[in-house]
Legacy VTK file of the C-alpha trace (Angstrom):
# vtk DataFile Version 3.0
C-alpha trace
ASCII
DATASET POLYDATA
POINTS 73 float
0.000 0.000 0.000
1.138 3.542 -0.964
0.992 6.558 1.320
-0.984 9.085 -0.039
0.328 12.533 -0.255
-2.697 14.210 1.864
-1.840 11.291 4.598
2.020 11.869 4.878
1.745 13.758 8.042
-0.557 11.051 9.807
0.559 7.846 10.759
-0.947 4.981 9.857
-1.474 2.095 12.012
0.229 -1.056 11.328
-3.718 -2.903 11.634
-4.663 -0.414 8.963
-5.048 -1.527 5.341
-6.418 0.527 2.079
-6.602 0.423 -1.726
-7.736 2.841 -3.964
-8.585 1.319 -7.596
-9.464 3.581 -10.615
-13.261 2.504 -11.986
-14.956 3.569 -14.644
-14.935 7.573 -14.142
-14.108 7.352 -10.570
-12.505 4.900 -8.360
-12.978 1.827 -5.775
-12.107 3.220 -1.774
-11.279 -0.035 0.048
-10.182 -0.078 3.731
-10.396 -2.379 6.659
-8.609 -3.197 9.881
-6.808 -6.769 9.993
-7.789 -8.718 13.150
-4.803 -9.654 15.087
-3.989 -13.260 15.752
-5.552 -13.149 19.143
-8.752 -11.890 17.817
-11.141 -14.903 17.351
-12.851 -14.267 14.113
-14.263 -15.577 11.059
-12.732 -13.567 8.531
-9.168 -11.912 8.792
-10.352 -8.419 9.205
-12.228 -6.523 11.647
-13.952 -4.349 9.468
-13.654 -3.943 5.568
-15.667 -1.114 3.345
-15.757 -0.463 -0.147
-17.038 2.860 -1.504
-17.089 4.294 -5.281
-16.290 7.843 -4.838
-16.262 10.599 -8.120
-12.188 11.191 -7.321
-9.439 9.967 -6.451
-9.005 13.187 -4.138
-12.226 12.026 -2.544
-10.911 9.050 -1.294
-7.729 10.662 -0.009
-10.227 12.775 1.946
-12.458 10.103 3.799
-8.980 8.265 4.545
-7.680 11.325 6.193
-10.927 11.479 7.904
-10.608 8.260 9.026
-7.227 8.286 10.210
-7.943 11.470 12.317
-11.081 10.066 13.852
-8.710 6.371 14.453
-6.276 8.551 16.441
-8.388 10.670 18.401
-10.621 7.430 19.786
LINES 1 74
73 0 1 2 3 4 5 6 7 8 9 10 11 12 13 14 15 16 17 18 19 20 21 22 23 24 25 26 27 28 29 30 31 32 33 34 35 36 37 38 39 40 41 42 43 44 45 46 47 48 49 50 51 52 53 54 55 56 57 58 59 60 61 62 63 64 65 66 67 68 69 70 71 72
């Protein structure tokens, strides 16, 4: 995964995984947590979410967002 230029200045957690994916005229916003091996679950993540957004900017946004929120509890 590539750091984004509007996320250089926040650090992202080592649980924290992303993708951004051009589609069609906009793209594919993937991002989940990975469970850690003492987590009992199903599936290897905690979460995962998938959003088309219009931009590629738009999806550096809402990770930013994210990331903010993720550090501030």
């Amino acid at each position: 995964m590539r750091v984004l230029d509007i996320v250089n200045t926040i650090s992202i957690p080592d649980t924290i995984r992303y993708r951004i994916t051009p589609h069609g005229d906009g793209v594919t916003f993937c991002l989940w947590e990975i469970a850690r091996s003492s987590d009992l679950q199903e599936q290897p993540f905690l979460f995962k979410v998938n959003q088309r957004l219009a931009s590629r900017e738009e999806a550096q946004q809402l990770l930013k967002n994210y990331l903010e929120s993720f550090r501030t509890g």
